[in-house]
Backbone as numpy.savetxt, mean C-alpha at the origin, in Angstrom:
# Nx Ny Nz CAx CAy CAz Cx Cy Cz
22.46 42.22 49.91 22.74 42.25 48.47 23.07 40.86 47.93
23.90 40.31 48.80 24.36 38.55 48.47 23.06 37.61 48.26
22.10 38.46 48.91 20.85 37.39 48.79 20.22 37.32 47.72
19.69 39.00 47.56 18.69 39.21 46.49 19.65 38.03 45.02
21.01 38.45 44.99 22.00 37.99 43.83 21.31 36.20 43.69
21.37 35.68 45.46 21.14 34.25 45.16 19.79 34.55 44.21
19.47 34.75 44.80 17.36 34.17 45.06 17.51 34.66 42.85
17.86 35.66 42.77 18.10 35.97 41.16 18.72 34.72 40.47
19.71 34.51 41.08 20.11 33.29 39.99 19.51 31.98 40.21
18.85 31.90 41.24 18.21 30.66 41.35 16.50 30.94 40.52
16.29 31.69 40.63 14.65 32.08 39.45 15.31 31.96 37.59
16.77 32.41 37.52 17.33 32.13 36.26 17.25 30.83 36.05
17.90 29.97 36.93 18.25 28.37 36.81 16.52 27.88 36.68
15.45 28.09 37.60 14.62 27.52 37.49 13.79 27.51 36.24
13.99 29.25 35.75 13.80 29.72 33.86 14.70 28.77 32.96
15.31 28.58 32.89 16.13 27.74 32.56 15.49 26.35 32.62
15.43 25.73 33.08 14.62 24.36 33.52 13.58 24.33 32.72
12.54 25.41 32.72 10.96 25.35 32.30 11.56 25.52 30.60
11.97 26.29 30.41 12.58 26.66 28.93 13.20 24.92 27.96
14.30 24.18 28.73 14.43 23.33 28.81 13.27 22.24 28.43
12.33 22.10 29.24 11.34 21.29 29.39 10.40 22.10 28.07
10.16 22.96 28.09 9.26 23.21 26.70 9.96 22.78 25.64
11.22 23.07 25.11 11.93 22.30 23.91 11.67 20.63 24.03
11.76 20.33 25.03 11.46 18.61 25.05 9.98 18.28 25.03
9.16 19.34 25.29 8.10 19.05 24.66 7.54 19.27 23.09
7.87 20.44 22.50 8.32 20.49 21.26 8.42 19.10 20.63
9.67 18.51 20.84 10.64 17.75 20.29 9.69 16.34 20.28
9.06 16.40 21.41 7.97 14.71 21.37 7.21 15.05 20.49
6.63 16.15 20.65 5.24 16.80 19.56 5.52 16.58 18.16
6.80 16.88 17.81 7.03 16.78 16.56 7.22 15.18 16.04
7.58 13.93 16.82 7.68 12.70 16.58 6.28 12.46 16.46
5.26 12.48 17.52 4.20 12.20 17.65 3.67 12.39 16.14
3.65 13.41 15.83 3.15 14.05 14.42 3.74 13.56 13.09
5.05 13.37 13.00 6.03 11.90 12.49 5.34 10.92 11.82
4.98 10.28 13.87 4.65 8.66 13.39 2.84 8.64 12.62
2.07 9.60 13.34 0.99 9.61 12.59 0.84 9.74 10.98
1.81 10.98 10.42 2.00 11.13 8.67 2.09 9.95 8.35
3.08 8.82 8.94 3.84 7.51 8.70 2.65 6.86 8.40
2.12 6.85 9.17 0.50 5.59 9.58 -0.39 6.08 8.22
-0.92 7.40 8.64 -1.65 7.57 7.65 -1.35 7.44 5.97
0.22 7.74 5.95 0.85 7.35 4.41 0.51 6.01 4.23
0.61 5.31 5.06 1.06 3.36 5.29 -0.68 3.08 4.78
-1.87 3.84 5.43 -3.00 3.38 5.28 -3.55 3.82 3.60
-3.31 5.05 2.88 -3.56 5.61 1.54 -3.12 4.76 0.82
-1.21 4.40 1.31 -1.25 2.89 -0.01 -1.67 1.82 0.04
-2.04 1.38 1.31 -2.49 -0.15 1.61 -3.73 -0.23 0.88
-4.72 0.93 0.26 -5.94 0.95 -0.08 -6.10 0.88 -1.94
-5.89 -0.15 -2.76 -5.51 -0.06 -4.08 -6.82 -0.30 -4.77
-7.91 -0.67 -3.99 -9.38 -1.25 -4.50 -10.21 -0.07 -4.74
-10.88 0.57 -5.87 -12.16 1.58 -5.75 -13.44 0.98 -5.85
-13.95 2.02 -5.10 -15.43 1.66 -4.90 -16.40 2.06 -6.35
-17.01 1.23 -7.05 -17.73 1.87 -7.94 -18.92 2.21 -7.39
-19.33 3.69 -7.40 -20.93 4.35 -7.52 -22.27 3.20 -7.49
-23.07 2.80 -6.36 -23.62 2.06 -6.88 -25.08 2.77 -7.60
-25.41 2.18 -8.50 -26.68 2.84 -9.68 -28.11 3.10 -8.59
-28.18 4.21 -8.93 -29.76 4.33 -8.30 -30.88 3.90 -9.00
-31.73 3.11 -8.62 -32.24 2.40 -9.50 -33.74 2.97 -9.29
-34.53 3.94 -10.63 -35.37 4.71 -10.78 -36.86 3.46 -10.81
-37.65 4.13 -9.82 -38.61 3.33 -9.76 -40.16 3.99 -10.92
-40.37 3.24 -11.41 -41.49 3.83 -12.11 -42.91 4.06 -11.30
-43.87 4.84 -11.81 -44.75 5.59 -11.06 -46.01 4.47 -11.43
-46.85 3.79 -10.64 -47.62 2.90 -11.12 -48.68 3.61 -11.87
-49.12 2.85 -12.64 -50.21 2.79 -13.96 -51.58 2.79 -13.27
-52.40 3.46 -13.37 -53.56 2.96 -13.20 -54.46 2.41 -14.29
-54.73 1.23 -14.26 -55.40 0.37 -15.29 -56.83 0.52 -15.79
-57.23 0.87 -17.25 -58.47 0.98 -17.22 -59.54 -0.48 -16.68
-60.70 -0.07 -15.86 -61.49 -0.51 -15.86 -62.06 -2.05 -16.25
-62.01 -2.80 -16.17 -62.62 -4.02 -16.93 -63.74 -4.43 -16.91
-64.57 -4.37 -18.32 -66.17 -4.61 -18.34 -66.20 -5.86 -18.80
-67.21 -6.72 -18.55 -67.80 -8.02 -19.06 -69.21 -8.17 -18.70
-69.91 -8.27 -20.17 -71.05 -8.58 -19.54 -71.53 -9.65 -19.55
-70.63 -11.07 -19.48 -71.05 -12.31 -18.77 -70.94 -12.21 -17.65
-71.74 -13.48 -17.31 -71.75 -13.60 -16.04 -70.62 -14.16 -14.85
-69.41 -13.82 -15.58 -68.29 -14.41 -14.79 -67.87 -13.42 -14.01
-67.43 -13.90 -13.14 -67.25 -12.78 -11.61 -65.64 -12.37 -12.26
-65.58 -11.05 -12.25 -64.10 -10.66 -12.33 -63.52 -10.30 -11.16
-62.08 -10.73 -10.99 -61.05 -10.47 -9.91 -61.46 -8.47 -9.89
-60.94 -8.24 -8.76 -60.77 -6.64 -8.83 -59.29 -6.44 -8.95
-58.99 -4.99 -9.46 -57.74 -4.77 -9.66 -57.48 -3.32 -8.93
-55.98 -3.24 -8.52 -56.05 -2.36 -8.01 -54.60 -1.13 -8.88
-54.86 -0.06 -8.39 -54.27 0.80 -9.15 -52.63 0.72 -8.66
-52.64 0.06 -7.29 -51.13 -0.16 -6.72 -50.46 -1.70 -7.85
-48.73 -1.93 -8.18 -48.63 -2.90 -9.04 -48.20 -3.35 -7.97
-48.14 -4.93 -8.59 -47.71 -6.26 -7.69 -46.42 -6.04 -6.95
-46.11 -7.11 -6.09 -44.53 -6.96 -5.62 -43.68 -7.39 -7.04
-43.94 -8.45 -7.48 -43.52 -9.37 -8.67 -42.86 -8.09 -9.64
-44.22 -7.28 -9.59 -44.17 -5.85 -11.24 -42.71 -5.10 -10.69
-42.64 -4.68 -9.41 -41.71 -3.85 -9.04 -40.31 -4.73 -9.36
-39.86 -5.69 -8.49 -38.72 -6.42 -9.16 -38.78 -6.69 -10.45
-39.42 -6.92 -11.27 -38.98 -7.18 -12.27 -38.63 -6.00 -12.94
-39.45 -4.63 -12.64 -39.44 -3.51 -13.27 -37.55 -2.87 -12.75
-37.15 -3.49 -11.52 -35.98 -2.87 -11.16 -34.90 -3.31 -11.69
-35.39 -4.61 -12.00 -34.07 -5.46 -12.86 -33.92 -5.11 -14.44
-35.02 -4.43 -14.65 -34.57 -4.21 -16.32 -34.45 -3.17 -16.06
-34.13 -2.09 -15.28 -33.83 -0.66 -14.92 -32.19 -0.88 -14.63
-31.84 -1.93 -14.27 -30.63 -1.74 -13.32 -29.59 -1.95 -14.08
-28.48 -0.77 -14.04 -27.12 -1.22 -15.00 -26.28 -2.06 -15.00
-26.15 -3.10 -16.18 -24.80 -4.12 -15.88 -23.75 -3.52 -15.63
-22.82 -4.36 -14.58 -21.80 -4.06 -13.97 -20.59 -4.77 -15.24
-19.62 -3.60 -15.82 -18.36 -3.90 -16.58 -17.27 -4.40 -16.26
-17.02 -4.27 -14.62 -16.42 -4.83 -14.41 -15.88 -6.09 -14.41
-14.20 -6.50 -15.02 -13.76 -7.59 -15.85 -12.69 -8.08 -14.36
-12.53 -7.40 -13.38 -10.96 -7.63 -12.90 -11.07 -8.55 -11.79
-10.33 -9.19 -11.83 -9.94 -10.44 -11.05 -9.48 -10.07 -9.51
-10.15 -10.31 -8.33 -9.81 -10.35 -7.23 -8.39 -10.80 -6.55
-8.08 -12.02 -6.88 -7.26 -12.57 -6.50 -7.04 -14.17 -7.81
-5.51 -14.55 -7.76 -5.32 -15.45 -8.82 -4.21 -16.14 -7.75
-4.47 -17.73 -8.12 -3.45 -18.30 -6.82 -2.95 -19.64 -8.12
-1.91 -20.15 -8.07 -1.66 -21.36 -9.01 -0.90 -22.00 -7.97
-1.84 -23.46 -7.72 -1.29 -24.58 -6.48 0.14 -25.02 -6.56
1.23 -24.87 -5.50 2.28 -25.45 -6.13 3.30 -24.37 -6.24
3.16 -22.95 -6.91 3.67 -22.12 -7.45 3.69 -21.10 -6.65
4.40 -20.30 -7.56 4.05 -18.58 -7.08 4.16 -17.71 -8.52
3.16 -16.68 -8.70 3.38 -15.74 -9.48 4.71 -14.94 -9.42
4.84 -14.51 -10.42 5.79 -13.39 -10.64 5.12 -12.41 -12.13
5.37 -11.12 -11.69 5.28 -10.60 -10.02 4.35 -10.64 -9.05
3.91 -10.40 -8.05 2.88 -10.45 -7.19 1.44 -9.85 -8.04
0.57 -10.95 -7.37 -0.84 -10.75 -8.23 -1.34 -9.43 -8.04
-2.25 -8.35 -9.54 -2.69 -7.27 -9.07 -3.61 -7.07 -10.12
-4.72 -6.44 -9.86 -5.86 -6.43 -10.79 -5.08 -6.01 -11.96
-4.40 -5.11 -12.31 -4.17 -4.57 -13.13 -3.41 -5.22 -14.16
-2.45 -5.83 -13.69 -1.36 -7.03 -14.13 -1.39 -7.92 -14.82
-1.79 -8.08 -15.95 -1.63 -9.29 -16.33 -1.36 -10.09 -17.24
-0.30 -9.80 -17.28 0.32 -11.17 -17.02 1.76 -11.77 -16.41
1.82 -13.10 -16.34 2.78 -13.66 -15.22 3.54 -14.91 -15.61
4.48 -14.98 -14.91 5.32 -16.35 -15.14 5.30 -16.94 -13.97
5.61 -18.63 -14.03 5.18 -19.40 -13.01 6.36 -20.40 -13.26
7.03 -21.37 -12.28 7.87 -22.20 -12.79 7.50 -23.48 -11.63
7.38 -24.95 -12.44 6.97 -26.29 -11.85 7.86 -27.47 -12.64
7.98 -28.35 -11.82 8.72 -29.09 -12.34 8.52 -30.40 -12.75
8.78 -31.28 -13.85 8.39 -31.98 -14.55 7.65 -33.22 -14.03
7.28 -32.81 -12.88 6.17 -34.17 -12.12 4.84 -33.61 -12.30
4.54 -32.34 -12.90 3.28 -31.90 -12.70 2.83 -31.84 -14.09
1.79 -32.59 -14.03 0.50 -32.35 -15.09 -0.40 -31.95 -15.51
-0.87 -31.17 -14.05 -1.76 -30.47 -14.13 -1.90 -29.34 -13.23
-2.47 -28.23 -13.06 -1.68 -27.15 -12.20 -3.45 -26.77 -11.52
-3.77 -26.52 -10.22 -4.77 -25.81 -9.77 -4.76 -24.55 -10.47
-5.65 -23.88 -10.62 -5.97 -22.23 -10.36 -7.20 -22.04 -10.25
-7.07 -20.81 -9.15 -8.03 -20.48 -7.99 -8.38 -19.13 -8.38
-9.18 -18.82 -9.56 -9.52 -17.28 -9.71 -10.64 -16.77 -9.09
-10.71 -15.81 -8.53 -12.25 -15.21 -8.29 -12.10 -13.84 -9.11
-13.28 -13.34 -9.29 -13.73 -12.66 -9.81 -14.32 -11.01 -8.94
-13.85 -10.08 -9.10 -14.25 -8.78 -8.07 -15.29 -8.50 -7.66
-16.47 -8.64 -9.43 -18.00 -8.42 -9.55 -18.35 -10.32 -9.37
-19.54 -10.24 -8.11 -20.34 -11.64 -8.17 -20.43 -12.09 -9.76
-20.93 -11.08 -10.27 -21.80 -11.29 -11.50 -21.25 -11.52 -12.47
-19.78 -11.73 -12.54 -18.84 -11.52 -13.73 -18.49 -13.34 -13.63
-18.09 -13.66 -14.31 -17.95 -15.23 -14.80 -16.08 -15.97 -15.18
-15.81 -16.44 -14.86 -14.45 -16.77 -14.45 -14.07 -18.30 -15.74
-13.30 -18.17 -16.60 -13.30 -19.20 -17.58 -11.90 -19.63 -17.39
-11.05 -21.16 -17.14 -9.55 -21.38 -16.96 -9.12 -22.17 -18.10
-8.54 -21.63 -18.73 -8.02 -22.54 -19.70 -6.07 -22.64 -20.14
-6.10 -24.28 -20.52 -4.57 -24.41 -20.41 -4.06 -24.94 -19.53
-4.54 -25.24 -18.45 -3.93 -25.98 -17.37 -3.66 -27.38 -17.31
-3.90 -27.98 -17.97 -3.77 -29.37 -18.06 -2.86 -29.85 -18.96
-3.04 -31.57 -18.80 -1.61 -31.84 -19.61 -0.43 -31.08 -19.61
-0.04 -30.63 -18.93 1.17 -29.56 -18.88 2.66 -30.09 -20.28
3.20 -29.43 -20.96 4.22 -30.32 -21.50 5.45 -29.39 -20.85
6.65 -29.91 -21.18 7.97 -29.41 -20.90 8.31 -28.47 -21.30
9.10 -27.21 -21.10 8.79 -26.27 -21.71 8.05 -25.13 -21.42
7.63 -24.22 -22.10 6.77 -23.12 -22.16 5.26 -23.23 -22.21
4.31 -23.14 -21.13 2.93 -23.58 -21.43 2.09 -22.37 -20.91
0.94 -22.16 -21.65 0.14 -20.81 -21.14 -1.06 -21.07 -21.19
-1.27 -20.64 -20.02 -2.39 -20.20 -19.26 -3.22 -18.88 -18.96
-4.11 -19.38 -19.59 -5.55 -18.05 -19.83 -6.45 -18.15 -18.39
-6.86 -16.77 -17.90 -7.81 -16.91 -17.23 -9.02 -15.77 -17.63
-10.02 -16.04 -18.25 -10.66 -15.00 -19.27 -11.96 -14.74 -18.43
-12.12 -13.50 -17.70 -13.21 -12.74 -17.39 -14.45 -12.05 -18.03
-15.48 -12.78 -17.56 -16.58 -11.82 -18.67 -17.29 -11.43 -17.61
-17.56 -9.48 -17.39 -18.08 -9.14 -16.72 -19.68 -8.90 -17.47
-20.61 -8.92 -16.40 -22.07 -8.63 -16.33 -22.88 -8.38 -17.77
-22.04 -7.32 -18.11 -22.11 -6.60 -19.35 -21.69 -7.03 -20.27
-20.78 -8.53 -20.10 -20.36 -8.70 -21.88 -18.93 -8.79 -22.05
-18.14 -7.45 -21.47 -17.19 -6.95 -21.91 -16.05 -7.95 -21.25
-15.10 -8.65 -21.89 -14.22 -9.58 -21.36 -12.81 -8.82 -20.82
-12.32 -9.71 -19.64 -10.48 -9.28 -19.78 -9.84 -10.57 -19.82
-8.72 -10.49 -20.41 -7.80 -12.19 -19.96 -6.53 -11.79 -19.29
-6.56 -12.47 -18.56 -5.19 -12.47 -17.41 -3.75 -14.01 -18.05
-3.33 -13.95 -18.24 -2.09 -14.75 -18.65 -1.18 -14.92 -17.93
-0.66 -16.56 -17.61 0.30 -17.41 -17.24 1.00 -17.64 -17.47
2.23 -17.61 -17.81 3.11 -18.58 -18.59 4.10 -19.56 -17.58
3.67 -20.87 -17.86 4.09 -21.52 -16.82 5.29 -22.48 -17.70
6.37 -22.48 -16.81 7.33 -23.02 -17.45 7.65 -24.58 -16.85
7.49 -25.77 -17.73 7.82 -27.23 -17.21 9.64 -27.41 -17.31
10.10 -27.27 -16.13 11.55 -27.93 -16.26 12.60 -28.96 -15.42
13.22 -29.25 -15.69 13.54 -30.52 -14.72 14.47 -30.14 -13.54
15.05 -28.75 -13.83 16.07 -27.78 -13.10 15.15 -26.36 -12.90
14.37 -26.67 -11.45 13.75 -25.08 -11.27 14.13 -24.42 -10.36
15.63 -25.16 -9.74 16.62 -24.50 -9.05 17.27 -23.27 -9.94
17.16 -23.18 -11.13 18.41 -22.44 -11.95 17.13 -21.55 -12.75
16.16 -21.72 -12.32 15.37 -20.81 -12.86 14.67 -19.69 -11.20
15.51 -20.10 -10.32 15.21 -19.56 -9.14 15.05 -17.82 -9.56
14.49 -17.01 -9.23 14.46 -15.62 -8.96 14.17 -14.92 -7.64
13.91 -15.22 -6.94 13.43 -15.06 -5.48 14.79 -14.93 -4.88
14.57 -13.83 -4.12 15.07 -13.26 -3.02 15.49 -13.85 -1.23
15.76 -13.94 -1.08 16.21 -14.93 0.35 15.64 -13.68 1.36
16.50 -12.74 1.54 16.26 -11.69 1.90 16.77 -10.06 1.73
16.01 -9.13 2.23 16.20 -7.74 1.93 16.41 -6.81 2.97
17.14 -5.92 2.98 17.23 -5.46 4.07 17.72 -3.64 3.42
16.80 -2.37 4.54 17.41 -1.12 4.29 18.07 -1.07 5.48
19.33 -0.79 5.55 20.09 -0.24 7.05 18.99 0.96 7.19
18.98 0.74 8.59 18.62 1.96 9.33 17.30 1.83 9.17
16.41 1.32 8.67 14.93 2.09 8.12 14.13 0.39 7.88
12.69 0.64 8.20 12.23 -0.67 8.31 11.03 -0.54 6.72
11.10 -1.45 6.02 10.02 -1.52 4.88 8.99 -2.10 4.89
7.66 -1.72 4.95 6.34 -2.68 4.82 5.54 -2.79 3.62
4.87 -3.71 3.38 4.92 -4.56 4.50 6.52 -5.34 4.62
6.62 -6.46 5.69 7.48 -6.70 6.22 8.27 -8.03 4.91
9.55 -7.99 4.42 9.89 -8.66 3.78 9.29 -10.17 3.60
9.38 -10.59 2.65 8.80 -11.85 2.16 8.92 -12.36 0.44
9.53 -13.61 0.66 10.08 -13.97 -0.78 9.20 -13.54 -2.27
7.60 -14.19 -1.86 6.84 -13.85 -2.80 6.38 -12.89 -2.79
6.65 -11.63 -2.29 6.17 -9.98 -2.30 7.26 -9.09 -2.74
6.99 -8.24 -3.91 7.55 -8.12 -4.63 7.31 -6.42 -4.77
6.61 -6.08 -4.22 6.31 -4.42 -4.10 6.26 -3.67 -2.21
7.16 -3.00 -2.16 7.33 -2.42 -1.01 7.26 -0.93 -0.80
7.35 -0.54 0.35 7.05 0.86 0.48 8.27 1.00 1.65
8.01 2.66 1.79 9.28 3.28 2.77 9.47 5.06 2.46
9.29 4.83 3.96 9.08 6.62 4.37 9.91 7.25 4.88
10.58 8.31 4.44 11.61 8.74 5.41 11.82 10.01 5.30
11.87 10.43 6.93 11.57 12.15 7.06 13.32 12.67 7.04
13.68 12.41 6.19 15.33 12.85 6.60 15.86 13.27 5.27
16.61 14.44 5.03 17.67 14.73 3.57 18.46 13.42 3.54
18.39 12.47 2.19 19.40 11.36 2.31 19.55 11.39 0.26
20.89 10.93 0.07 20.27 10.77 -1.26 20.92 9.09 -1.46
21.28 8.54 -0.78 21.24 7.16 -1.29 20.98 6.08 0.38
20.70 4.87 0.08 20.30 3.79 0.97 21.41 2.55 1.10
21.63 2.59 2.09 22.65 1.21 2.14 21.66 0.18 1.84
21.50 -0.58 0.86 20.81 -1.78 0.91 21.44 -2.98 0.72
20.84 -4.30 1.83 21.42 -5.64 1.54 20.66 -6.50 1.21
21.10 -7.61 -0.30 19.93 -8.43 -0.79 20.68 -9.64 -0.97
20.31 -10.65 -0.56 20.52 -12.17 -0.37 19.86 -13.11 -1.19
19.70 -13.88 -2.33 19.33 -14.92 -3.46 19.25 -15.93 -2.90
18.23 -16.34 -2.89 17.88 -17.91 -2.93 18.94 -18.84 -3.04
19.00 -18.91 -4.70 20.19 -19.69 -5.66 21.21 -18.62 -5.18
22.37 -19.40 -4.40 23.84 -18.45 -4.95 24.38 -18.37 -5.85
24.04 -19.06 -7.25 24.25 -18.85 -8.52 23.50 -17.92 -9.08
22.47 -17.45 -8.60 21.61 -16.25 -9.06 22.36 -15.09 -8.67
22.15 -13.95 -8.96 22.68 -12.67 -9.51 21.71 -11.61 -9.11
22.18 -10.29 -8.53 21.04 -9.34 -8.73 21.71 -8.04 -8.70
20.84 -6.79 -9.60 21.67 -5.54 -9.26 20.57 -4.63 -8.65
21.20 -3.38 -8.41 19.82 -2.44 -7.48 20.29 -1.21 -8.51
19.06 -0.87 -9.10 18.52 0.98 -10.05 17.83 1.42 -9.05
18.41 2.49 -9.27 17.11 4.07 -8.55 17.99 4.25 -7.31
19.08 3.65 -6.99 19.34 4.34 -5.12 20.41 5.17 -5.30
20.68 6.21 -6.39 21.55 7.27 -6.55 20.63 8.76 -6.87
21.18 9.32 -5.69 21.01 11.09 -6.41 18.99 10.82 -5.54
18.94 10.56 -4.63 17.37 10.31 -4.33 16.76 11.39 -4.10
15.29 11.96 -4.08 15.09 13.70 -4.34 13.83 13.48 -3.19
13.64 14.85 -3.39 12.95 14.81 -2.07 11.31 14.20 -3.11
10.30 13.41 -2.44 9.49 13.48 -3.19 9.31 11.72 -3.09
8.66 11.36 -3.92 8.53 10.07 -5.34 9.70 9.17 -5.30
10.55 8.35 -4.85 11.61 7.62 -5.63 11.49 5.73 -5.18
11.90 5.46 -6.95 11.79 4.02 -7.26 12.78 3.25 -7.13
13.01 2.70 -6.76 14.36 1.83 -6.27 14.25 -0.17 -6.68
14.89 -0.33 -7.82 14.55 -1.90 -8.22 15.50 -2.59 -7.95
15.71 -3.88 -7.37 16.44 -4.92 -7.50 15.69 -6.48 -8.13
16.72 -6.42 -9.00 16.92 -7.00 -10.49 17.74 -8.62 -10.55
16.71 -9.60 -10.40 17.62 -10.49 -10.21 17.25 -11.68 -10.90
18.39 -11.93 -11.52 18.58 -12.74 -13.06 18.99 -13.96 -12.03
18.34 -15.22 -12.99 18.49 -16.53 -12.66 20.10 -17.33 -12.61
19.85 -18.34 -12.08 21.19 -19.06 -12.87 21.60 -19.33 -14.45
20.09 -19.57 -14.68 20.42 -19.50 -16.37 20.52 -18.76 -16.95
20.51 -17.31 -16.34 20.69 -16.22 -17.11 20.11 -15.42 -17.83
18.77 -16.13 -17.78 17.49 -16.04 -18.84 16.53 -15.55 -18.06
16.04 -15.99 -17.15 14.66 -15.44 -16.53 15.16 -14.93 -15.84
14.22 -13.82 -15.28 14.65 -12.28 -14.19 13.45 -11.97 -13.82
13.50 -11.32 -12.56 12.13 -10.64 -11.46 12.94 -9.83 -10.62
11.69 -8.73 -10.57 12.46 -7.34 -9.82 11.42 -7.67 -8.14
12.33 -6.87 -8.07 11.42 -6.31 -6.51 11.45 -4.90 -6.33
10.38 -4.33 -5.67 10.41 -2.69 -6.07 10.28 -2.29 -4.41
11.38 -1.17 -4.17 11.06 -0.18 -3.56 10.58 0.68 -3.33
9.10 1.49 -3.24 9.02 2.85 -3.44 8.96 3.72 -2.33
9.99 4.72 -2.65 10.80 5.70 -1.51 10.19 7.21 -1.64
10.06 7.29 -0.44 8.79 8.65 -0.22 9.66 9.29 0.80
10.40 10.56 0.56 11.10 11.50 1.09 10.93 12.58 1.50
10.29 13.09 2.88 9.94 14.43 3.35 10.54 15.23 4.06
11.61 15.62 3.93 12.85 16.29 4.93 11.89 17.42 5.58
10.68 17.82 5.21 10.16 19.09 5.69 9.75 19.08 7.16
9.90 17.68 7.42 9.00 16.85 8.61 10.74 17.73 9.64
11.50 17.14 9.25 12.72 17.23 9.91 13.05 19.04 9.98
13.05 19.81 8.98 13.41 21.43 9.41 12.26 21.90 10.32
10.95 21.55 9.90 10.16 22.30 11.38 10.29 22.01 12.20
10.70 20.72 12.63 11.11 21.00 13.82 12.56 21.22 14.63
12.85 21.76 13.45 14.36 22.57 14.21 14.35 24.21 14.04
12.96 24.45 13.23 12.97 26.10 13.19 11.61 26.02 14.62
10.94 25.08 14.89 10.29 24.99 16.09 10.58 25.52 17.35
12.55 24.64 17.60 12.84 24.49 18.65 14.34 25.47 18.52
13.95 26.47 17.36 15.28 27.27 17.90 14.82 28.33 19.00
13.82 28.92 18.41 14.08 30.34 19.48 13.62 29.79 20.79
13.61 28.71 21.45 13.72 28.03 23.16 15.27 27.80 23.08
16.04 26.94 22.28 17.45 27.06 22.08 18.03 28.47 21.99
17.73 29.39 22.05 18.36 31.13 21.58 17.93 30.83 22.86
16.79 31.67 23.41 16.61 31.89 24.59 17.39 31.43 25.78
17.59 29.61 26.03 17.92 29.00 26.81 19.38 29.27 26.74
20.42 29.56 25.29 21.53 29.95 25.49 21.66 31.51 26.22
20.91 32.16 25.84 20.71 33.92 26.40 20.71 33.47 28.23
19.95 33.16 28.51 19.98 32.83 30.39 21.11 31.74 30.59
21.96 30.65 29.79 22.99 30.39 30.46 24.15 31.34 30.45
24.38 32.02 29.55 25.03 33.17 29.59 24.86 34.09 30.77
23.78 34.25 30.78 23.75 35.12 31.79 23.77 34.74 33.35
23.20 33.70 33.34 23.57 32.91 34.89 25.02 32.70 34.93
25.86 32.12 33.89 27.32 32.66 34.52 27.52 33.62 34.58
27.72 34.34 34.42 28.06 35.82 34.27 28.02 36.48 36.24
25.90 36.11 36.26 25.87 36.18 37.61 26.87 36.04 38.78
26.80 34.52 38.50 27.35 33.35 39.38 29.14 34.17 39.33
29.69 34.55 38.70 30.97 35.16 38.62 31.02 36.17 39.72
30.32 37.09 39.46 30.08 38.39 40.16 30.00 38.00 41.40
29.11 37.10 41.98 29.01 36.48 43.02 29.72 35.69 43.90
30.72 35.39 43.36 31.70 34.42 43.88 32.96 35.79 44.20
33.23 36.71 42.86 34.20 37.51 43.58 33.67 38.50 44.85
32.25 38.75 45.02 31.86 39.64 45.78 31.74 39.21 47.27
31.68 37.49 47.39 31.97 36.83 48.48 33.43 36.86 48.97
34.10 36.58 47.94 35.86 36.72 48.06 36.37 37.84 48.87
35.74 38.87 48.07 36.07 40.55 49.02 35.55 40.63 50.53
């Protein structure tokens, strides 16, 4: 009887074990699945460019040409009912739709940095240089080949407030202008806005901090409603406050830090945007309960055993 009792509680303990080991497999499964949402979230925003449709370009059906009579004696070429290579390109290019597109790829000013970070959509920006400069590079390209890139304002710089146009005319005609405003001063320490550094406890933001990047992201599978955050200024006479990190919901949330110059006058944010999925976190604790029920049901009961067993040796 003492035996069968062992050999029983030792098939419990070994149930026990396997039970064990399935919750810890669970538990990886569910990270695994985690870090992929993570990746794939990380890759949907990294992607801000659309593809426009390109035009199918309708070929016309060739002509067959009447006949050509002459009754001199000059030898005529023959013609054939197929058109030239020449007829077809040319016929595709007056078929083919101008491209409207106005938006600027990328905008760089030598020397400087935008504020805020360059974006098709954006535009316009402040720039700050200091009174040795007269003349400022800018490096625009254009999205569409075909669209035409015009810079104006950059030169002669004076002291002060100076602006800068960068005026797009796409394919079609239709223009956009992107705007500079570049400020000449002799103190562009006190017009500092930039960030030294940023930091979320606990949680990492990408891309990875950097003075002139000014839009960030951040994922987090956990119920939280606020973020310890630490932010460090350039200028220690500069100033900054943080909106959006109270009351955070599950979902969507914007989080700005706001940081005013020494002079008090110029300001640039930096943006957080906070993406909150606690749902990631309850499945897998409604996953790994009923192996937790279970696994408590057989330690229970292996003591219980193990009791019986010890007084039945005693006797």
């Amino acid at each position: 009887m003492v035996k069968k009792r062992i050999i029983l509680i030792l098939l419990l303990i070994s149930l026990i074990f396997q039970v064990v080991v399935y919750a810890t497999d669970i538990e990886e499964s569910g990270n695994t699945t985690t870090e992929t949402d993570s990746e794939t979230t990380e890759n949907v925003i990294g992607e801000n460019t659309e593809k426009e449709p390109e035009n199918e370009i309708e070929k016309e059906e060739p002509k067959q040409e009447e006949p050509f009579t002459n009754n001199s004696s000059t030898t005529v070429p023959e013609t054939t009912s197929r058109p030239s290579y020449e007829s077809q390109n040319n016929s595709n290019s007056s078929n083919k739709t101008k491209s409207e597109n106005a938006n600027l790829k990328s905008l760089v000013l030598e020397g400087t940095d935008l504020a805020p970070e360059f974006k098709a959509t954006t535009l316009e920006y402040t720039a700050i240089v200091g009174l040795d400069v007269e003349n400022i590079k800018v490096t625009a390209e254009a999205e569409d080949s075909e669209a035409t890139v015009t810079v104006k304002g950059n030169k002669d710089l004076e002291e002060g407030e100076n602006t800068i146009t960068i005026i797009v005319e796409a394919e079609a005609g239709n223009t956009k202008t992107y705007t500079v405003k570049v400020t000449k001063t002799l103190n562009e320490e006190a017009m500092n806005t930039r960030l030294k550094s940023l930091i979320v406890q606990g949680f990492n933001i990408y891309p990875s901090f950097q003075n002139n990047i000014y839009n960030y992201n951040l994922n987090i599978n956990e119920e939280i409603s606020q973020l310890e955050i630490s932010a460090e200024t350039e200028n220690e006479k500069a100033t900054f406050v943080i909106e959006g990190n109270e009351n955070l919901e599950e979902g969507d949330n914007l989080i700005k830090i706001i940081v005013t110059a020494e002079d008090g006058v110029t300001t640039n944010e930096y943006k957080i945007n906070v993406f909150i999925n606690s749902n990631v976190v309850k499945a897998q604790v409604e996953s790994k309960l009923p192996a937790l029920i279970l696994l408590a049901v057989l330690g229970v009961t292996a003591i219980i055993l193990t009791g019986m067993l010890i007084k039945k040796i005693k006797r």
